[in-house]
C-alpha positions as CSV (number, residue, x, y, z in Angstrom):
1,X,0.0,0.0,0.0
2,X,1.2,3.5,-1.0
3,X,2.0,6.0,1.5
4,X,-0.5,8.4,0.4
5,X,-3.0,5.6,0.4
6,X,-2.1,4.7,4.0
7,X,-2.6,8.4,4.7
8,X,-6.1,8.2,3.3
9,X,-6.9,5.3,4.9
10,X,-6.5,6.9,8.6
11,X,-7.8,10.0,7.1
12,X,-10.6,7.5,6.5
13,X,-10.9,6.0,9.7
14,X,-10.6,9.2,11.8
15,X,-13.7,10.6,9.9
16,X,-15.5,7.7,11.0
17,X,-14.3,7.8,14.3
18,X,-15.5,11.5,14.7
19,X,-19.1,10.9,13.1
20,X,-19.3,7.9,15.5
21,X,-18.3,9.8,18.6
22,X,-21.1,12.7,16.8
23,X,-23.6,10.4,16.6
24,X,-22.9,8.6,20.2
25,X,-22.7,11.9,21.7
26,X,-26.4,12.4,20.1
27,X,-27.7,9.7,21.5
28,X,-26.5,10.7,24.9
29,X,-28.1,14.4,24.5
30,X,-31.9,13.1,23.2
31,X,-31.6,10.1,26.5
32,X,-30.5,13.1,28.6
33,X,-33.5,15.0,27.6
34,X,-35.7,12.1,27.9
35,X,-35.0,11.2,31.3
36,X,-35.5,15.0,32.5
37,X,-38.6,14.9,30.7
38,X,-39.6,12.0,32.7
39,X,-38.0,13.4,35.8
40,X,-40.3,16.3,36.0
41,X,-43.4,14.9,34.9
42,X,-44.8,14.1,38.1
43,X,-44.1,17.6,39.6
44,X,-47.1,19.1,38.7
45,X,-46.6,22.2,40.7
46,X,-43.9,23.5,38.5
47,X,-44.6,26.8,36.0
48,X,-43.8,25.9,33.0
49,X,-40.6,28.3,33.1
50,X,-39.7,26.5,36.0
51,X,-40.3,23.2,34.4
52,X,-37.7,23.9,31.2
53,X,-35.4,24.9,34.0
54,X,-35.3,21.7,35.8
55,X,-35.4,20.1,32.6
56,X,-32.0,22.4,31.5
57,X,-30.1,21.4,34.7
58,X,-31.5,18.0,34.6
59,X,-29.9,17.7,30.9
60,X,-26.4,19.7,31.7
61,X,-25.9,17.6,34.9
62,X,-26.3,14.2,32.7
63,X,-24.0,15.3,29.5
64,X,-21.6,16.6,32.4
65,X,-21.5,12.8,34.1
66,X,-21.6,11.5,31.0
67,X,-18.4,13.1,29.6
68,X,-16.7,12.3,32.3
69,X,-17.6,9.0,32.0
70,X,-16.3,9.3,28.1
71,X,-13.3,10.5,28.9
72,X,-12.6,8.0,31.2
73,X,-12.8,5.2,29.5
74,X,-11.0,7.0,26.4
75,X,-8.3,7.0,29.2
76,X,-8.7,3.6,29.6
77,X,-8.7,2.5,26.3
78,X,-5.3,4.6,25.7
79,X,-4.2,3.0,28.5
80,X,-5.1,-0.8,27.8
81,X,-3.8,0.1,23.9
82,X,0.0,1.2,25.5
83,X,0.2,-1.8,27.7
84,X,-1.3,-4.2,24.4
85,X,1.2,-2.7,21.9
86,X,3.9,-3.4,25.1
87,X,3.3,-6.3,25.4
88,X,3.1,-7.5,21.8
89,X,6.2,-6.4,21.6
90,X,7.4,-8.2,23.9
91,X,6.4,-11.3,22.4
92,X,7.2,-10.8,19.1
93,X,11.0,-10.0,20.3
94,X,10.3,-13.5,22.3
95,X,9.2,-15.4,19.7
96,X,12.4,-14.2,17.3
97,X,14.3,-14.8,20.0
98,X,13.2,-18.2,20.1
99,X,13.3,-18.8,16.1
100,X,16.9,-17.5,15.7
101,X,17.8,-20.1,18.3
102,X,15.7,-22.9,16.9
103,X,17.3,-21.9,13.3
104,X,20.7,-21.8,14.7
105,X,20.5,-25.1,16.9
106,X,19.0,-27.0,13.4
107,X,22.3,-25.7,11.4
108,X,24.4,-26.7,14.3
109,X,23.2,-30.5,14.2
110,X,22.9,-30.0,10.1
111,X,26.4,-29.2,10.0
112,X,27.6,-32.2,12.7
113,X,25.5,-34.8,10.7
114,X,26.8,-33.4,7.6
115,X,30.4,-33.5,9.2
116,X,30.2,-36.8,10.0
117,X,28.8,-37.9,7.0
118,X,32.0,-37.1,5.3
């Protein structure tokens, strides 16, 4: 694959990233407003000013939580991803390791047999 193919390709797969982070963070803004809706419907007593003002606070205190909650686990994910990449380092360099050993082992007894052979 071409470099400027590559390029495209994450180009490509940010832009989805961001329109699925859009449309999740949708999703979380219309439940938001659901669940204030639902949260003052029994208060009858309310004005209806006061009413869209519970609902407001109701809805900013949600997205707040829930951001946090976003970031969070971005955090985590960053975090898992770092130790992942770590550790498949790690075993790739292991199993190498373990193939330039097996390689040089197999020569070692090729070139005995083939010695004595002679």
């Amino acid at each position: 694959m071409s470099e400027g193919a590559r390029q495209g390709a994450a180009h490509a797969d940010g832009l989805g990233d961001q329109v699925e982070g859009y449309l999740l963070w949708q999703a979380t803004i219309a439940v938001a407003e659901e669940r204030a809706q639902a949260f003052v419907e029994p208060m009858e007593w309310l004005t209806t000013s006061q009413r869209a003002d519970v609902e407001q606070r109701y809805v900013a205190d949600s997205l707040h939580h829930a951001q946090r909650d976003l970031e969070r686990v971005a955090a985590r994910c960053r975090s898992l991803r770092g130790e992942y990449e770590r550790r498949y380092r790690e075993l790739r360099l292991r199993c190498v390791g373990w193939a330039v050993g097996f390689s040089a082992c197999l020569a070692s007894v090729t070139a005995a047999t083939l010695s004595l052979i002679r």
